[in-house]
Backbone as ProteinMPNN parsed JSONL, in Angstrom:
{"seq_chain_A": "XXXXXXXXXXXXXXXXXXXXXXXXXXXXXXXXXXXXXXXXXXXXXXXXXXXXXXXXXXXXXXXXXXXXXXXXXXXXXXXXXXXXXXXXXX", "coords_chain_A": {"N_chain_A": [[127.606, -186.939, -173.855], [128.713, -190.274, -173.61], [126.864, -193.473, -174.111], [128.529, -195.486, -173.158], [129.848, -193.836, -170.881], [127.547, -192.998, -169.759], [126.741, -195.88, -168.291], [129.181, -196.306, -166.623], [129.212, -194.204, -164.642], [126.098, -194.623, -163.616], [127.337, -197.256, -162.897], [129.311, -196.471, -160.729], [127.905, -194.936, -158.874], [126.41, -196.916, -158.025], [127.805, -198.592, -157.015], [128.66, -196.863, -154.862], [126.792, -196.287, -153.138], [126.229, -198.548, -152.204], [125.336, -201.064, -153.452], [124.863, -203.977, -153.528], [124.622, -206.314, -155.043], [125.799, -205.162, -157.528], [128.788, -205.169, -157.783], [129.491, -207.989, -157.895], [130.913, -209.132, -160.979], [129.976, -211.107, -162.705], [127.737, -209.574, -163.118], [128.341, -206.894, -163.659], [130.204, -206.559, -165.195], [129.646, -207.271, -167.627], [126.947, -205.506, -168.14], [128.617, -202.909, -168.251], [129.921, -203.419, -170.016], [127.728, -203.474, -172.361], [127.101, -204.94, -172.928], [124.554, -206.877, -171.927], [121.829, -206.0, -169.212], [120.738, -204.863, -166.523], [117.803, -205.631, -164.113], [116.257, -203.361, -162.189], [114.795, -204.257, -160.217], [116.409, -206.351, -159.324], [118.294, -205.223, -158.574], [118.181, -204.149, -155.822], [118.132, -202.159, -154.343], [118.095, -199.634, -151.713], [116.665, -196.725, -150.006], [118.62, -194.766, -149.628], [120.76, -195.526, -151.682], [119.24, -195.444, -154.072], [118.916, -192.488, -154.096], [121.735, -191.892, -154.109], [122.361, -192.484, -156.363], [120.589, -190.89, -157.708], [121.578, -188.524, -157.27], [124.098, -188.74, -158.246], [123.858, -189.026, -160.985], [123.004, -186.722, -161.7], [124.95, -184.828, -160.823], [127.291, -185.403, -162.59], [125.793, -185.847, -164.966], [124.324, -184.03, -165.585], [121.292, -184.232, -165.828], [118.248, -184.391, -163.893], [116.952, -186.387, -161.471], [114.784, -187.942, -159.596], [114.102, -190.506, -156.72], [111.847, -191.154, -157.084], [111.564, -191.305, -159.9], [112.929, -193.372, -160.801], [111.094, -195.592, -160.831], [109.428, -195.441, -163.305], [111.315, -196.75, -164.734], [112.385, -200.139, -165.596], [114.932, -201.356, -166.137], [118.423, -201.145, -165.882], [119.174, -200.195, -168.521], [117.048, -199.133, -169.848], [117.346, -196.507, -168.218], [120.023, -195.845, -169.447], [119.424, -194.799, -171.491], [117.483, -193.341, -171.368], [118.874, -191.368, -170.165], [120.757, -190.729, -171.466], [119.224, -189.047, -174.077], [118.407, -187.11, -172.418], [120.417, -186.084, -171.577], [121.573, -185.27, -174.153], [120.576, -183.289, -175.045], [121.238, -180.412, -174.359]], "CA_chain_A": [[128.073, -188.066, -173.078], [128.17, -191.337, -174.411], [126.37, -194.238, -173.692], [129.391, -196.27, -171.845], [130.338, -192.905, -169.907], [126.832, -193.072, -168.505], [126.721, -196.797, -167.971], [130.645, -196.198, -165.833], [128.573, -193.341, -164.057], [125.829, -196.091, -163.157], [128.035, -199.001, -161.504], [129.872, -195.712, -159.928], [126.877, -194.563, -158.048], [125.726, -197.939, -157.293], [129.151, -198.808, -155.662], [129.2, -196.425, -153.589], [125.331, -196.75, -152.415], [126.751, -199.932, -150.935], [124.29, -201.994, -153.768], [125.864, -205.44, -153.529], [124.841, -206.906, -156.779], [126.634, -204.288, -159.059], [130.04, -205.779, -156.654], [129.366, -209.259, -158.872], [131.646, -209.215, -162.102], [128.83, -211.05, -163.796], [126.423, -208.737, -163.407], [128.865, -205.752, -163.225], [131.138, -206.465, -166.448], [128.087, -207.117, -168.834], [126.915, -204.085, -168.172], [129.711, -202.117, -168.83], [130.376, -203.823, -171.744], [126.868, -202.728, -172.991], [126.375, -206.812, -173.683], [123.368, -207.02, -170.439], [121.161, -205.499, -168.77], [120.257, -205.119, -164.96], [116.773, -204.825, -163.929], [116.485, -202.498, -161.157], [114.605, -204.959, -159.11], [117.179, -207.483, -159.402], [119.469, -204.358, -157.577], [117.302, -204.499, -154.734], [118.629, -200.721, -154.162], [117.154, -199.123, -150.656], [116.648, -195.618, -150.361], [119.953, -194.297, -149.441], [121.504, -195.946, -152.915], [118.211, -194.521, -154.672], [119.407, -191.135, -153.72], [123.108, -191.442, -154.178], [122.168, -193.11, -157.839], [119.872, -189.632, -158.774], [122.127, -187.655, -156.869], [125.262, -188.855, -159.084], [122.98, -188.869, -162.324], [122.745, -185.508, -161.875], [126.385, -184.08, -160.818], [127.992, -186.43, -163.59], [125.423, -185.684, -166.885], [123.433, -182.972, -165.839], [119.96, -184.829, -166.144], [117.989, -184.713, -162.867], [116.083, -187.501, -161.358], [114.325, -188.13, -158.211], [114.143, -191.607, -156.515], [110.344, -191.544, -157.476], [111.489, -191.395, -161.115], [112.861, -194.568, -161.237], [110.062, -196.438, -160.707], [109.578, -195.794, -164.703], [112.228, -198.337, -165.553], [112.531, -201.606, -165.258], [116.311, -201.955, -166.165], [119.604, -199.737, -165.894], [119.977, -199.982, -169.488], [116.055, -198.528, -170.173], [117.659, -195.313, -167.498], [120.722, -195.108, -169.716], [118.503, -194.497, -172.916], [116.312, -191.678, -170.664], [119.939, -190.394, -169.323], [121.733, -189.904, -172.94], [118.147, -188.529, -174.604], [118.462, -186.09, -172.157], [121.893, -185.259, -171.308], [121.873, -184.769, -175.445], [119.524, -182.057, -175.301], [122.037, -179.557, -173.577]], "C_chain_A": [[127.606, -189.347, -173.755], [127.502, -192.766, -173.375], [127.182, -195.235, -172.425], [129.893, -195.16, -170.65], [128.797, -193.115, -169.08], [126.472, -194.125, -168.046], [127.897, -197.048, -166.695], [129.482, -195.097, -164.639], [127.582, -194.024, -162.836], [126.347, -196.514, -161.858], [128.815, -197.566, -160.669], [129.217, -195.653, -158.557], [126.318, -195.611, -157.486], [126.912, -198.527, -155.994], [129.477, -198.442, -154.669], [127.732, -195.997, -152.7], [125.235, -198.072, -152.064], [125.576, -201.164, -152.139], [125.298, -203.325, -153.979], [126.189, -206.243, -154.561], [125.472, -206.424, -158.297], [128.254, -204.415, -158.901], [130.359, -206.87, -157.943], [129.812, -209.134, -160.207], [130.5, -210.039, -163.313], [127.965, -210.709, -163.927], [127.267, -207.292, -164.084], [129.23, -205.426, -164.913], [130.312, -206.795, -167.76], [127.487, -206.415, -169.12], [127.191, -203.123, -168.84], [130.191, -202.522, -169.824], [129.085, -203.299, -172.69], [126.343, -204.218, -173.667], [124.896, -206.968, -172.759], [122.864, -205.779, -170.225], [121.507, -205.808, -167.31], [118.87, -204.842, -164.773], [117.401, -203.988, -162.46], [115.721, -203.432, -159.39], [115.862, -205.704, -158.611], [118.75, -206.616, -158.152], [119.391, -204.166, -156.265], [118.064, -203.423, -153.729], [117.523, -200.296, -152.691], [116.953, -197.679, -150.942], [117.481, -194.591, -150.415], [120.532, -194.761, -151.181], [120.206, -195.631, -153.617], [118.639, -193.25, -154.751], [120.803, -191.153, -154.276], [123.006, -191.723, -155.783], [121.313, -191.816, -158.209], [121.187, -188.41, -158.399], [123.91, -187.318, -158.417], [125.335, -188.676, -160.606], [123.462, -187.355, -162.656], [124.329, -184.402, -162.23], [126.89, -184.562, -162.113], [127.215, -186.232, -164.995], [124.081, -184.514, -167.049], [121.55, -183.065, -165.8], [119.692, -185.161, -164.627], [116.847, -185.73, -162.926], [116.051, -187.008, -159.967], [114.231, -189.729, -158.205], [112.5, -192.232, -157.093], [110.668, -192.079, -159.101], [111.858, -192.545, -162.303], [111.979, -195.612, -161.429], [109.544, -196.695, -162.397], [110.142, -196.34, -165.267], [112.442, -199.164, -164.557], [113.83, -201.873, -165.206], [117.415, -200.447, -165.984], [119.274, -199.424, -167.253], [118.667, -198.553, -170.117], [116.448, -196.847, -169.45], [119.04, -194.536, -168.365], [120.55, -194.435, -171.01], [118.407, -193.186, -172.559], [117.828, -190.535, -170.745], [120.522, -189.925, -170.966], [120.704, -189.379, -173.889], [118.671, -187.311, -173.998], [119.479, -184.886, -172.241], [122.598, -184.774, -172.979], [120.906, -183.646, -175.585], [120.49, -180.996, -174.808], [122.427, -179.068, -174.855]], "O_chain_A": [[126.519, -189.533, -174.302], [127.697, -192.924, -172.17], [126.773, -195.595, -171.321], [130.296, -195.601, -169.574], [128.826, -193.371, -167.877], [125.677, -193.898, -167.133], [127.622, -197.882, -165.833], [129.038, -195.766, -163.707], [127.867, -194.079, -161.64], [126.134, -196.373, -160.654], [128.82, -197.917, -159.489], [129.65, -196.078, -157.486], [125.691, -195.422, -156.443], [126.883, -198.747, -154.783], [130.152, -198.952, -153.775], [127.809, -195.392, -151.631], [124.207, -198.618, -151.663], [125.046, -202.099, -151.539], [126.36, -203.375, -154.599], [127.25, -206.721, -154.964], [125.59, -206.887, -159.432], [128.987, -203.871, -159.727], [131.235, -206.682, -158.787], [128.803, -208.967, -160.892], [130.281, -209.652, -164.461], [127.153, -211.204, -164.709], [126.717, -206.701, -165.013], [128.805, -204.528, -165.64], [130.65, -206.371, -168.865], [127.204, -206.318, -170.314], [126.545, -202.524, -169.699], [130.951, -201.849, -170.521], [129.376, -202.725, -173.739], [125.525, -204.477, -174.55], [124.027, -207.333, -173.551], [123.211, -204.729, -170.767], [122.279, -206.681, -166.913], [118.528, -203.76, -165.248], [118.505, -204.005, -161.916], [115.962, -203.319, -158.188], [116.227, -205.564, -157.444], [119.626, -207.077, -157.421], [120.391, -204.02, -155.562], [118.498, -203.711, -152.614], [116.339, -200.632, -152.675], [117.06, -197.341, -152.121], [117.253, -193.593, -151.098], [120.634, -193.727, -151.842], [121.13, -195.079, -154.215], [118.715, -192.919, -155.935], [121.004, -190.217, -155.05], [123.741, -190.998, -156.454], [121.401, -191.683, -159.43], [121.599, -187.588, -159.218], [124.409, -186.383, -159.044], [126.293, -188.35, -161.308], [124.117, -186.962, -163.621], [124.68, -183.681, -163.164], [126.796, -183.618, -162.897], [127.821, -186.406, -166.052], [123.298, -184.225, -167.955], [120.772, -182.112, -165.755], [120.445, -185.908, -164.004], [116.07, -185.962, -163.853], [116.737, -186.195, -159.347], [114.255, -190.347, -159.269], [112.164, -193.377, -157.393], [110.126, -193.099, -159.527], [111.594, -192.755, -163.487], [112.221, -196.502, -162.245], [109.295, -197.831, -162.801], [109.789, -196.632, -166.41], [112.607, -199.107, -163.338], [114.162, -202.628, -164.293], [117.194, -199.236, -165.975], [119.017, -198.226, -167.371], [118.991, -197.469, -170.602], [115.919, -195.905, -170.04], [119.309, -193.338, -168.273], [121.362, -193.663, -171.52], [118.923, -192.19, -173.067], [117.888, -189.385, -171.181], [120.601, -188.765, -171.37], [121.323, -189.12, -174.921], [119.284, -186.49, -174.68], [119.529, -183.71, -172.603], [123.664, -184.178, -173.139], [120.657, -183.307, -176.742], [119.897, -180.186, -175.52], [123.246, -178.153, -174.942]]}, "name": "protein", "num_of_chains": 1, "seq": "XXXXXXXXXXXXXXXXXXXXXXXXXXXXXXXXXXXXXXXXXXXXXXXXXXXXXXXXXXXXXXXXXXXXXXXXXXXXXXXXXXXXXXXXXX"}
């Protein structure tokens, strides 16, 4: 899986964990272009969109997470590093 498939994966899971700031075209489309970053504070994600974001990780590239496990990054982009390390090990 490549890097923009798990960045699309991402804003997927955040969209539909209701996170508001991944909604915003200039946060959103920077992103997905692979030009930006997001931190994860800055997503200000609760625990429901914590969950639906490991949950979707998982179905979608095979690489499990827990909501605890984020707490090791600071940004999406530092999670889509972890996520295509892993999901290349398969």
């Amino acid at each position: 899986m490549d890097e923009q498939a798990i960045r699309r994966v991402l804003v997927d899971a955040l969209e539909i964990g209701g996170v508001a700031a991944i909604h915003e075209p200039a946060i959103r489309d920077p992103f997905l272009a692979g030009t930006a970053d997001i931190t994860l504070e800055r997503l200000e994600m609760d625990s429901l969109a914590k969950m639906e974001l490991c949950i979707a990780v998982e179905v979608e590239t095979g690489v499990s997470l827990t909501p605890d496990d984020l707490l090791a990054y600071a940004t999406l982009g530092q999670l889509v590093q972890q996520i295509g390390r892993q999901a290349g090990r398969g």
